[in-house]
N, C-alpha and C positions, 0 to 999 in steps of 0.2 A: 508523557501521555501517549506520544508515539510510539515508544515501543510498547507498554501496554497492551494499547488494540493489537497491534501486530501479535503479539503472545496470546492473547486471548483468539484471534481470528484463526491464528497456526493449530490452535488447540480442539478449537470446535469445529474445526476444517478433518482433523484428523479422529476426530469422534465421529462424526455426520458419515462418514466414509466407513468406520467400523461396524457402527448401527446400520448401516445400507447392506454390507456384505452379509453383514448375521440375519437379515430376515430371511426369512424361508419364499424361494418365489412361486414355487407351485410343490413338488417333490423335492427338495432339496435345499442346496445353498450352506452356508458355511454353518451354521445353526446344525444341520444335521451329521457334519461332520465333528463338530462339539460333542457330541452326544445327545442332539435334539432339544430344541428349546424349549418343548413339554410341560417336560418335570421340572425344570427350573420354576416357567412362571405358573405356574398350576396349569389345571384341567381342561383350560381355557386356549392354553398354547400362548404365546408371544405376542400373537398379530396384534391385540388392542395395546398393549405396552408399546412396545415397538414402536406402531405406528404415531401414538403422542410422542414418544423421546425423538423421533426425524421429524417431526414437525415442530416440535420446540429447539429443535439443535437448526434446523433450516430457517427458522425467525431471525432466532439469536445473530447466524452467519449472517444475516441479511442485513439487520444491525449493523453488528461490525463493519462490514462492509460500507454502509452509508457512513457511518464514524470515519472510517481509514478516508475516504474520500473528503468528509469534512474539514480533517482536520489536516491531510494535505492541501487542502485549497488554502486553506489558512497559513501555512508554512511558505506557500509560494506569491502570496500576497503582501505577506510580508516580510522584508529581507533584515536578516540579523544583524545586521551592521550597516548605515548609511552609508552609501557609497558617493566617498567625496572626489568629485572631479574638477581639477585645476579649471579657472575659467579661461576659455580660451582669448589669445592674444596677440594682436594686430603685429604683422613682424615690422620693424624699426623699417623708416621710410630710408632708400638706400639714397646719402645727399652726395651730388656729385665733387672731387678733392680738383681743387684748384689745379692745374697745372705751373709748374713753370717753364722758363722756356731752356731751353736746351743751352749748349757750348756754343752752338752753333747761330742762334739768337732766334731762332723760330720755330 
């Protein structure tokens, strides 16, 4: 599911960006190095296209983006393997060793 969004958000990331360069912003822009976006969408010119597909592509990314964060929150919430830790333990009381007595008798 996680790589999903990620493939879908890399995708409309890299649409949103091509739609953005192709509008026309006053004289110019990548549109009119195409050959003008005119005659492609009719008579009308691009502007009202355009400007729906960046508005529907800037939704969509906003989406995703809430998803990708969703569903990392969810990923770091909770961990794929219980993590079992030895329980900790009291070290052995050190008991003092008898002496004996020496050759020498003390």
């Amino acid at each position: 599911m996680y790589g999903v969004l990620i493939f879908l958000h890399l995708l409309v990331s890299v649409v949103l960006v091509l739609v953005i360069l192709m509008q026309q912003p006053q004289k110019g822009g990548m549109a009119s190095i195409m050959g003008g976006g005119e005659t492609v969408f009719g008579g009308g010119g691009a502007a009202p296209f355009m400007t729906k597909l960046t508005t529907i592509l800037a939704v969509v990314f906003m989406l995703t983006s809430l998803g990708l964060v969703l569903v990392s929150a969810q990923r770091t919430r909770r961990p794929t393997a219980p993590r079992q830790t030895p329980a900790p333990t009291a070290p052995a009381p050190v008991q003092p060793q008898p002496t004996e007595p020496g050759p020498l008798g003390g």
